[in-house]
Jmol script that loads the backbone (N, CA, C; Angstrom):
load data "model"
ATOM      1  N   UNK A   1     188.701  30.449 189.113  1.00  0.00           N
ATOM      2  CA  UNK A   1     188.322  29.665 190.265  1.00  0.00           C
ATOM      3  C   UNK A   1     187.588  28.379 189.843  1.00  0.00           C
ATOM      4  N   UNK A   2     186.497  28.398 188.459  1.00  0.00           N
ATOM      5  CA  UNK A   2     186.000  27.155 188.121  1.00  0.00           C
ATOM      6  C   UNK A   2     187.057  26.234 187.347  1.00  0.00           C
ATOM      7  N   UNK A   3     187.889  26.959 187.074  1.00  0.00           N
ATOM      8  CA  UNK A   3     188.774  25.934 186.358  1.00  0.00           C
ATOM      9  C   UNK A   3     189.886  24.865 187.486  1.00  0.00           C
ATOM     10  N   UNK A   4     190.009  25.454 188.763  1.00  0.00           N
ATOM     11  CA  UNK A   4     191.006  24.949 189.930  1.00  0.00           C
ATOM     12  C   UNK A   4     189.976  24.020 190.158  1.00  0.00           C
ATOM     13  N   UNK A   5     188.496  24.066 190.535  1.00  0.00           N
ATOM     14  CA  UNK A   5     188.007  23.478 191.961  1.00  0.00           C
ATOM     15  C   UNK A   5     187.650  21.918 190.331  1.00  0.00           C
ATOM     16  N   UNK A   6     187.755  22.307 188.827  1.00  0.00           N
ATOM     17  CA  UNK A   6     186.902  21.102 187.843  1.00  0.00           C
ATOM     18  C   UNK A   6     188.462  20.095 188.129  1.00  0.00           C
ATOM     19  N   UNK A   7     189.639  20.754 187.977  1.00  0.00           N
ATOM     20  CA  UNK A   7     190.409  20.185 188.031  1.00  0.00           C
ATOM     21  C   UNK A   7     190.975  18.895 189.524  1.00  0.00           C
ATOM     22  N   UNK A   8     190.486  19.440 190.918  1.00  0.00           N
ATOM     23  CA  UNK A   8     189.991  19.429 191.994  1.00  0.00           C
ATOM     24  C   UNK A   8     189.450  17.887 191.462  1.00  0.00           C
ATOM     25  N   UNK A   9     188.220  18.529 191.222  1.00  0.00           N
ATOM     26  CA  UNK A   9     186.853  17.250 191.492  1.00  0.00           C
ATOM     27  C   UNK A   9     187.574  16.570 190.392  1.00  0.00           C
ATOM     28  N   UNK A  10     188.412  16.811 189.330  1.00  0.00           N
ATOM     29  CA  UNK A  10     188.910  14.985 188.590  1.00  0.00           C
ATOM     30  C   UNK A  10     189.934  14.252 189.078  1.00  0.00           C
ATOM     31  N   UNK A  11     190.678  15.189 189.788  1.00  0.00           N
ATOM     32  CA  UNK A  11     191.391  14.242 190.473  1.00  0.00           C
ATOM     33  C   UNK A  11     191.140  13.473 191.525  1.00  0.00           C
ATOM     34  N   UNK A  12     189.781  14.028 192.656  1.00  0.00           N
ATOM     35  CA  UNK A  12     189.271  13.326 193.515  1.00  0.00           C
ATOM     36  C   UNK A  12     188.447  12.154 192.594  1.00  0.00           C
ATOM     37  N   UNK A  13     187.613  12.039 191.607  1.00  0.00           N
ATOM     38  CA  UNK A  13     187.031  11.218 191.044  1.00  0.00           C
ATOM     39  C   UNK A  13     188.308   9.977 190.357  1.00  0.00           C
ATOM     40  N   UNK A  14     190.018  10.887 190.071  1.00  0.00           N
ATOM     41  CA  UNK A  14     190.715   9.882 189.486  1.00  0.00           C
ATOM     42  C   UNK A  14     191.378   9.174 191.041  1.00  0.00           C
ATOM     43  N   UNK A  15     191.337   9.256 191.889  1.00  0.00           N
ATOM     44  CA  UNK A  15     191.307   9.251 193.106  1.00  0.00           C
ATOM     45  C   UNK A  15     190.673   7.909 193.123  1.00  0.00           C
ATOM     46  N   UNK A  16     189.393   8.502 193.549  1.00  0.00           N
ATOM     47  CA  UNK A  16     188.579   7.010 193.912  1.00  0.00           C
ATOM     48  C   UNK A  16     188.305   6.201 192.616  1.00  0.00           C
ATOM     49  N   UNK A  17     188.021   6.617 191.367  1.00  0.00           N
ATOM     50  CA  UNK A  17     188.679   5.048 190.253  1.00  0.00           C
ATOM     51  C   UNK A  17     189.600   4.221 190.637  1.00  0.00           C
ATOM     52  N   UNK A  18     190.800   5.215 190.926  1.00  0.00           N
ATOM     53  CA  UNK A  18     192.152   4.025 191.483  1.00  0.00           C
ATOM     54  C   UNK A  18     192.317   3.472 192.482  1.00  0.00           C
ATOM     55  N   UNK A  19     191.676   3.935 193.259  1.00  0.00           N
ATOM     56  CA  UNK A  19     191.557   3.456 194.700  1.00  0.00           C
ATOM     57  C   UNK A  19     190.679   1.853 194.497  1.00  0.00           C
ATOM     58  N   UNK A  20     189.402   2.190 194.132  1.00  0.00           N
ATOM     59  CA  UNK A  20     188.295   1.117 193.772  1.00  0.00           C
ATOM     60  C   UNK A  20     189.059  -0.076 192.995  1.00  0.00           C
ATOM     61  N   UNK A  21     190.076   0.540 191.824  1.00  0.00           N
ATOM     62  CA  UNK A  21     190.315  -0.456 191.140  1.00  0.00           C
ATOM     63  C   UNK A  21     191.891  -1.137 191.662  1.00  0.00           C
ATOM     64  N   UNK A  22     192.533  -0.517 192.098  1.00  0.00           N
ATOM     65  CA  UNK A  22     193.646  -0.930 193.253  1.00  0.00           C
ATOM     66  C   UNK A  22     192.676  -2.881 193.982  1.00  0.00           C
ATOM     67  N   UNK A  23     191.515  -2.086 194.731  1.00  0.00           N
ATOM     68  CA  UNK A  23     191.166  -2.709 195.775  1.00  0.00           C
ATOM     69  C   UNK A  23     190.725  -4.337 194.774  1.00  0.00           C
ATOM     70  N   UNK A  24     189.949  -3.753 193.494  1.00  0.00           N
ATOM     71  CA  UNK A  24     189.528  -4.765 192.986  1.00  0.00           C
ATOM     72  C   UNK A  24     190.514  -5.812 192.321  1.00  0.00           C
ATOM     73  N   UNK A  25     191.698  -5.283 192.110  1.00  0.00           N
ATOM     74  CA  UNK A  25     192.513  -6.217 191.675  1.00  0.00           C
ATOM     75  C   UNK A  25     193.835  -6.564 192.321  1.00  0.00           C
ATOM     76  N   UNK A  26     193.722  -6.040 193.681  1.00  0.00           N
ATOM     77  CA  UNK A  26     194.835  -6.839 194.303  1.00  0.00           C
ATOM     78  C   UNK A  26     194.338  -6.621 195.883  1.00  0.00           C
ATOM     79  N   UNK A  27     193.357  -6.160 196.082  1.00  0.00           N
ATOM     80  CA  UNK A  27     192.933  -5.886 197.411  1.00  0.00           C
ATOM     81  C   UNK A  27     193.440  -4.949 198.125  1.00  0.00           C
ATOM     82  N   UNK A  28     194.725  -4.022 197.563  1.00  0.00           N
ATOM     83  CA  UNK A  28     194.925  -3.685 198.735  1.00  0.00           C
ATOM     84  C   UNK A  28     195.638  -2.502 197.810  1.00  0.00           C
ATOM     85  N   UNK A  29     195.113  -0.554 197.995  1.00  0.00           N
ATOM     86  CA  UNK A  29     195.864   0.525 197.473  1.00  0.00           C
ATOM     87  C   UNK A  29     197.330   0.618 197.066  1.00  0.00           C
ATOM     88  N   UNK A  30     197.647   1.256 196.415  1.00  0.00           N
ATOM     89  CA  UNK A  30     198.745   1.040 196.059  1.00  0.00           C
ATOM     90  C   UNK A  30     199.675   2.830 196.181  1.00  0.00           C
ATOM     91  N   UNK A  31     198.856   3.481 197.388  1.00  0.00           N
ATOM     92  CA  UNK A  31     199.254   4.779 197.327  1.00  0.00           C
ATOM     93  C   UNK A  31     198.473   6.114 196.374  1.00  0.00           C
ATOM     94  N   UNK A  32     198.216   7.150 197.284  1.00  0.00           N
ATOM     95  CA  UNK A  32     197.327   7.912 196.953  1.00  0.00           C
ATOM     96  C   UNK A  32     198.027   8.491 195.950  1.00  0.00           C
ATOM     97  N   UNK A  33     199.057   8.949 195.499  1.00  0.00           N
ATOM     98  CA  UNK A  33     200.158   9.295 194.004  1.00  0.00           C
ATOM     99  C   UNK A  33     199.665   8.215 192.783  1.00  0.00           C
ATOM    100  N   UNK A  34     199.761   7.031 193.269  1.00  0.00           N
ATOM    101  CA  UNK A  34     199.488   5.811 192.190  1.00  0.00           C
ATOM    102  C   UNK A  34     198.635   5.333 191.464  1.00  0.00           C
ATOM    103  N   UNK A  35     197.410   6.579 193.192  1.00  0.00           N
ATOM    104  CA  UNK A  35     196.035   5.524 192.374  1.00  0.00           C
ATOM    105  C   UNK A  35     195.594   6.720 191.804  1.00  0.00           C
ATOM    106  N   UNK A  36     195.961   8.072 192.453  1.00  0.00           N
ATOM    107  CA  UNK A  36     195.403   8.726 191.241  1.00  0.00           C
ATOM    108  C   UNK A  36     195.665   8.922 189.880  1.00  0.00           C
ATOM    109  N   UNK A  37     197.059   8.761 189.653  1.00  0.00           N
ATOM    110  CA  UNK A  37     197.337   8.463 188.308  1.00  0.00           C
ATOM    111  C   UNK A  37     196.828   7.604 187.580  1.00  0.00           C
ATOM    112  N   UNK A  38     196.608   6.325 188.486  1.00  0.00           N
ATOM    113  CA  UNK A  38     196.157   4.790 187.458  1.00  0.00           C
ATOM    114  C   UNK A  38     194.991   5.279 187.700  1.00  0.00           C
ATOM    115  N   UNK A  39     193.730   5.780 188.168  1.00  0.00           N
ATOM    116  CA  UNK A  39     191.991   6.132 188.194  1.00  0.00           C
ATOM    117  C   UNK A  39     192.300   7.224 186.968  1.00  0.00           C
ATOM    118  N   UNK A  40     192.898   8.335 186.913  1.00  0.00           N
ATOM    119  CA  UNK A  40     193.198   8.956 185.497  1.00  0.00           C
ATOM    120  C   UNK A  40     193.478   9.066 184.391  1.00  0.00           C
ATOM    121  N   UNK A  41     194.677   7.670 184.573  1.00  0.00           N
ATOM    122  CA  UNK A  41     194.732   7.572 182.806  1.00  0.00           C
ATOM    123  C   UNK A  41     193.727   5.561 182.685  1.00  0.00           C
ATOM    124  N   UNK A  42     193.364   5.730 183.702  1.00  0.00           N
ATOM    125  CA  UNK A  42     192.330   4.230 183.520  1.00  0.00           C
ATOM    126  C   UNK A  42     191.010   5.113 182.938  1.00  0.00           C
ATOM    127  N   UNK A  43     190.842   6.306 183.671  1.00  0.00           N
ATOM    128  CA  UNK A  43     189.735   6.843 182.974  1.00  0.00           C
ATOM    129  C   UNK A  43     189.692   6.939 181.131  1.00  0.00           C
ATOM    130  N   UNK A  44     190.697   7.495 180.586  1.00  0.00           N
ATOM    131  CA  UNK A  44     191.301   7.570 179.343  1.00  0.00           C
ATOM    132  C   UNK A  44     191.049   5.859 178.718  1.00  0.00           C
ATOM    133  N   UNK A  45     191.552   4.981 179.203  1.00  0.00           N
ATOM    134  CA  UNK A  45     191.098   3.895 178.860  1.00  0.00           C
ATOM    135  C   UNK A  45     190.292   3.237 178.913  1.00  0.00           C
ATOM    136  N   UNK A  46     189.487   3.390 179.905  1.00  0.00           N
ATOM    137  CA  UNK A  46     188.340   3.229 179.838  1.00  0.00           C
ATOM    138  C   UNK A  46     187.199   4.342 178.926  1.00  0.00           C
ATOM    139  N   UNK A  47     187.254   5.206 178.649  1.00  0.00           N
ATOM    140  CA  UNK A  47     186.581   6.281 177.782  1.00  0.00           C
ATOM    141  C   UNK A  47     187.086   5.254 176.809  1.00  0.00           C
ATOM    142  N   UNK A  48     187.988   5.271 176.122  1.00  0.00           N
ATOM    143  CA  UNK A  48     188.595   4.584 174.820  1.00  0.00           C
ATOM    144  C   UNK A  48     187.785   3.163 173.984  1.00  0.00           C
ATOM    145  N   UNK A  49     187.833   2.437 175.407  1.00  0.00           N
ATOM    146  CA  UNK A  49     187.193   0.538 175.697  1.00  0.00           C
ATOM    147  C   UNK A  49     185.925   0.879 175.001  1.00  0.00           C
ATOM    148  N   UNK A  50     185.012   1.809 176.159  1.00  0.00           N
ATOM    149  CA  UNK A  50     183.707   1.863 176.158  1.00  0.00           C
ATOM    150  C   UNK A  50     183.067   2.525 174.925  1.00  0.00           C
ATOM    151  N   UNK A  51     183.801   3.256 174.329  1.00  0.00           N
ATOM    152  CA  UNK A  51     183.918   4.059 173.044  1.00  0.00           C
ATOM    153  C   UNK A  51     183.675   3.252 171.936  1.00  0.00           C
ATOM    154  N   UNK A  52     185.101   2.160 171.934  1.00  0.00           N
ATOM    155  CA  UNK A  52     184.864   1.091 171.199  1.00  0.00           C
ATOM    156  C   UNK A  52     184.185   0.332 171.202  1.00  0.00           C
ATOM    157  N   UNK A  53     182.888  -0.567 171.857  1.00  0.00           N
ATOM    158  CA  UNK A  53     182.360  -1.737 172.386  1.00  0.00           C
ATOM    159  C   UNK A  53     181.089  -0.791 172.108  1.00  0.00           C
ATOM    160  N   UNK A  54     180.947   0.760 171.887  1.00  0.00           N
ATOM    161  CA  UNK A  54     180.085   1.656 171.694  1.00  0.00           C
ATOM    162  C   UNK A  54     179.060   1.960 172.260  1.00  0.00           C
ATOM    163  N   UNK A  55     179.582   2.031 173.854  1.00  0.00           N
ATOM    164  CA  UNK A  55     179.164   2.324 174.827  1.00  0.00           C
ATOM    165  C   UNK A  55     179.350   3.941 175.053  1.00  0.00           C
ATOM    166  N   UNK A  56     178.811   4.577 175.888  1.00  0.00           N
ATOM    167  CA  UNK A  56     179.210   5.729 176.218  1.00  0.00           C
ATOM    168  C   UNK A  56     180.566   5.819 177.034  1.00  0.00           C
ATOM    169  N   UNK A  57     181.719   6.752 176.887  1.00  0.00           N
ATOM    170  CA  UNK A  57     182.043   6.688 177.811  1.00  0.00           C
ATOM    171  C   UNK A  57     182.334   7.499 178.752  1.00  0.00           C
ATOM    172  N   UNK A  58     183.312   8.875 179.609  1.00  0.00           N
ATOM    173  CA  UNK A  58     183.163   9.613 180.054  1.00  0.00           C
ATOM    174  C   UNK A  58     182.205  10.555 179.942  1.00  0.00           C
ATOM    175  N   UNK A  59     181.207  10.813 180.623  1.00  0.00           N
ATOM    176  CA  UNK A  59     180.174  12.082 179.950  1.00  0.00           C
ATOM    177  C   UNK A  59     180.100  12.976 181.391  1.00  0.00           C
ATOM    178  N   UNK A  60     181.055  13.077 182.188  1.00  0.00           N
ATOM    179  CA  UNK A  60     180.863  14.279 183.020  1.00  0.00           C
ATOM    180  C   UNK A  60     181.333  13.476 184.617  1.00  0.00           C
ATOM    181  N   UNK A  61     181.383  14.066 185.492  1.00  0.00           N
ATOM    182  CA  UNK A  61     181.628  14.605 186.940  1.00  0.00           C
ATOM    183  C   UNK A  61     180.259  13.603 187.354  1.00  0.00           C
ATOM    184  N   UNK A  62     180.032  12.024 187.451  1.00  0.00           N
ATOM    185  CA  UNK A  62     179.100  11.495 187.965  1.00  0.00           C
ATOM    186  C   UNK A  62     179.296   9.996 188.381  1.00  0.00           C
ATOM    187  N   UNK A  63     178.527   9.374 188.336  1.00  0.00           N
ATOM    188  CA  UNK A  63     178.447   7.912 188.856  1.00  0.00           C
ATOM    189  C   UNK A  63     179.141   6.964 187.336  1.00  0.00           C
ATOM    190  N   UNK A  64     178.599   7.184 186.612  1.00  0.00           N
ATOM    191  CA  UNK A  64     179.014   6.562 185.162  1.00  0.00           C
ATOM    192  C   UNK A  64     180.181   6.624 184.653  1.00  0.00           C
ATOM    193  N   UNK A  65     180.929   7.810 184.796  1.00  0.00           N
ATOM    194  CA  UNK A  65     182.198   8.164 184.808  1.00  0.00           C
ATOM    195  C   UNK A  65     183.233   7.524 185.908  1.00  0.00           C
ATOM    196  N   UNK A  66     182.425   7.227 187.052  1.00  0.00           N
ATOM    197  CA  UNK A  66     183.324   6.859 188.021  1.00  0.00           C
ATOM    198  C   UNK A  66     183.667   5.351 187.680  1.00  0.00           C
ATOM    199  N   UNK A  67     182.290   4.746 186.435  1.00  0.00           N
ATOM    200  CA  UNK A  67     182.125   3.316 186.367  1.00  0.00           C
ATOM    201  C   UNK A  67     183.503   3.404 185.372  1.00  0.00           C
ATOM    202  N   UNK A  68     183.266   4.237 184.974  1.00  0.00           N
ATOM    203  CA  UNK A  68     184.043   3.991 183.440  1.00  0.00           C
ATOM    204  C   UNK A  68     185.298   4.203 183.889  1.00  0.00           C
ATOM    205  N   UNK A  69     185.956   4.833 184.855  1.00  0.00           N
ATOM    206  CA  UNK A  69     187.077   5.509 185.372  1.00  0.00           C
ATOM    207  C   UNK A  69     187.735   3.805 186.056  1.00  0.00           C
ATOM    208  N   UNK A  70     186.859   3.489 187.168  1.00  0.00           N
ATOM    209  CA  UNK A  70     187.088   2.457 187.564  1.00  0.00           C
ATOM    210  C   UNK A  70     187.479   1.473 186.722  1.00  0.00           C
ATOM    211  N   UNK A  71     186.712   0.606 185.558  1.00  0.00           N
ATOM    212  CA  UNK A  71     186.948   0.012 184.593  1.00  0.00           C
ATOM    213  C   UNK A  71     188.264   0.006 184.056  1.00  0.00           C
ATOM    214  N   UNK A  72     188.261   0.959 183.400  1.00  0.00           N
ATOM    215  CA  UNK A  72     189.716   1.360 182.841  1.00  0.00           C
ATOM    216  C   UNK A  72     190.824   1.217 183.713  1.00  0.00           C
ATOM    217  N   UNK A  73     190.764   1.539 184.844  1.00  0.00           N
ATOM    218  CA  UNK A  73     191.816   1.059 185.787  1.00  0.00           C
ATOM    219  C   UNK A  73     192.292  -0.528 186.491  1.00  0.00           C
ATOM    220  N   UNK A  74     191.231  -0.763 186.729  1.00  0.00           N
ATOM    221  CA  UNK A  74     191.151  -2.383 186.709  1.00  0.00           C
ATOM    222  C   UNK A  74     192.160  -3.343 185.539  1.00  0.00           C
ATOM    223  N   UNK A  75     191.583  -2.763 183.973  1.00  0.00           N
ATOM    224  CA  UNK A  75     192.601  -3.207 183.229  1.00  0.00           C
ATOM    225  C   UNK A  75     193.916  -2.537 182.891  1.00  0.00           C
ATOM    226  N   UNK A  76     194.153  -1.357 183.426  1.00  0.00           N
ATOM    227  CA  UNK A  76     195.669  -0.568 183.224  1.00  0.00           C
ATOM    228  C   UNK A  76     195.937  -1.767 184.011  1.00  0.00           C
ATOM    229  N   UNK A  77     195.538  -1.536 185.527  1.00  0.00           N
ATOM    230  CA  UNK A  77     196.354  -2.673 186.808  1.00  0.00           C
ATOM    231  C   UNK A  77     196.398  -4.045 186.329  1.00  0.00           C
ATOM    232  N   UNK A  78     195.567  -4.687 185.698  1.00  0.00           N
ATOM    233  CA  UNK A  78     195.408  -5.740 185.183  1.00  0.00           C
ATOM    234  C   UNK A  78     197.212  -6.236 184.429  1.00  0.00           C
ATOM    235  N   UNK A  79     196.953  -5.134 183.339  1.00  0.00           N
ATOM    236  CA  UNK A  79     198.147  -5.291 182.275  1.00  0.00           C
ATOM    237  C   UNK A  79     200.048  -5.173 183.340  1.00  0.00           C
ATOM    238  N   UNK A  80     199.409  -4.168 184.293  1.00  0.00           N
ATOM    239  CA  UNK A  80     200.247  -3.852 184.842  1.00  0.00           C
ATOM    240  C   UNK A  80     200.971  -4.973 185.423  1.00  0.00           C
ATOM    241  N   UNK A  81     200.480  -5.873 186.214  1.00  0.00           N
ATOM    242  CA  UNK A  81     200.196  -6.797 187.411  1.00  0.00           C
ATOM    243  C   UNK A  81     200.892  -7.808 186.517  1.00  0.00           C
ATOM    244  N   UNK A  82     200.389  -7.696 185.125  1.00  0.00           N
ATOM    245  CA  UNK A  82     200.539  -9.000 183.944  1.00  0.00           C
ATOM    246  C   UNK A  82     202.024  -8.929 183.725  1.00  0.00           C
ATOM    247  N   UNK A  83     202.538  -7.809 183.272  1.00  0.00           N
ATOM    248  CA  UNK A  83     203.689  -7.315 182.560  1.00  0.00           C
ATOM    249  C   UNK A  83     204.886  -7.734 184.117  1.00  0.00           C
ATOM    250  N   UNK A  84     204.613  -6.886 184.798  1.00  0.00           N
ATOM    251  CA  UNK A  84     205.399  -6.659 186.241  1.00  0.00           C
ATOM    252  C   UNK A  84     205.710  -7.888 186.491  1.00  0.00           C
ATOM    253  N   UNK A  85     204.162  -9.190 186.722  1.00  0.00           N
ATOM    254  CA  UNK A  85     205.037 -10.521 187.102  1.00  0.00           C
ATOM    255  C   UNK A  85     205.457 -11.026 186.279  1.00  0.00           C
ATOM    256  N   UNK A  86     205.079 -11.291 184.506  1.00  0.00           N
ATOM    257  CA  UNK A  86     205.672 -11.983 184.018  1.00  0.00           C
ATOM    258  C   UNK A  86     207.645 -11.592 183.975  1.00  0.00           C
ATOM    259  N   UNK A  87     207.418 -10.301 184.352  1.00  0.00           N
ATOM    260  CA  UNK A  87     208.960  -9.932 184.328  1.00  0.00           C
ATOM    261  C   UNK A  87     210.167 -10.664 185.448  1.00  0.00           C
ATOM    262  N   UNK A  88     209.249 -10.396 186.672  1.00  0.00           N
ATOM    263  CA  UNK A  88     210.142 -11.154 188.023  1.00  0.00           C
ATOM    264  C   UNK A  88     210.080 -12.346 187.598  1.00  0.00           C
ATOM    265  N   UNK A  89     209.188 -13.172 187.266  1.00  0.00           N
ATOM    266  CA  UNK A  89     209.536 -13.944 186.962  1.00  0.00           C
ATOM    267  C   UNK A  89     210.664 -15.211 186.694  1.00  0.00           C
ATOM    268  N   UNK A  90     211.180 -16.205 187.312  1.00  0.00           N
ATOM    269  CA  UNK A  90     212.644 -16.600 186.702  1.00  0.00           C
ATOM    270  C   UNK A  90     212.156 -17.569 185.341  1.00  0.00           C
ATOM    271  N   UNK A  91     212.915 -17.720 184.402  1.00  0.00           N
ATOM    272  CA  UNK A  91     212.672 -18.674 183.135  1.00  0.00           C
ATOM    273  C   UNK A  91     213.246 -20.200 183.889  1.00  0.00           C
ATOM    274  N   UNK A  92     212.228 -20.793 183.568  1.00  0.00           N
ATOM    275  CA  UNK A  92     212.898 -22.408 183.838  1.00  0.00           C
ATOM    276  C   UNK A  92     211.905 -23.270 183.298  1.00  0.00           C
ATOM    277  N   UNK A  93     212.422 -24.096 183.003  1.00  0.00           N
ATOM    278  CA  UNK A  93     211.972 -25.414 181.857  1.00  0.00           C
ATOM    279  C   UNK A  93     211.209 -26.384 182.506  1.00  0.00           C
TER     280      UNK A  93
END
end "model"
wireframe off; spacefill off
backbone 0.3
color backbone group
């Protein structure tokens, strides 16, 4: 039962990372499937960033984590946003 409800509370926490970071970089969600994935593996990247720069980074089910969760998502969406338009994009001189 503690292992359903930890799993539970990270996805609500990868939840609102993506949600937050959705909002912060384009204003506007991008679907509750989307953002929890991008608040989840933004968390991962963000743990990673903050790791490196030798900061703390994920340390539990709290406010800091949510910073770090958020963070990381901001720049997944970031790269995302980057990659996606430079693609539509048309080439012209």
């Amino acid at each position: 039962m503690y292992a359903i409800m930890s799993i539970i509370a990270w996805l609500v926490l990868g939840l609102v990372a993506g949600f937050l970071g959705s909002k912060i970089v384009n204003q506007r969600g991008e679907g509750i499937l989307i953002d929890i994935v991008v608040g989840i593996v933004g968390s991962f990247v963000g743990g990673i960033l903050f790791n490196f720069f030798g900061a703390r980074g994920i340390t539990g089910f709290n406010l800091w984590s949510l910073l770090v969760a958020t963070a990381g998502s901001v720049v997944l969406l970031g790269l995302w946003y980057a990659f996606r338009g430079a693609r539509r994009r048309p080439l012209t001189s």
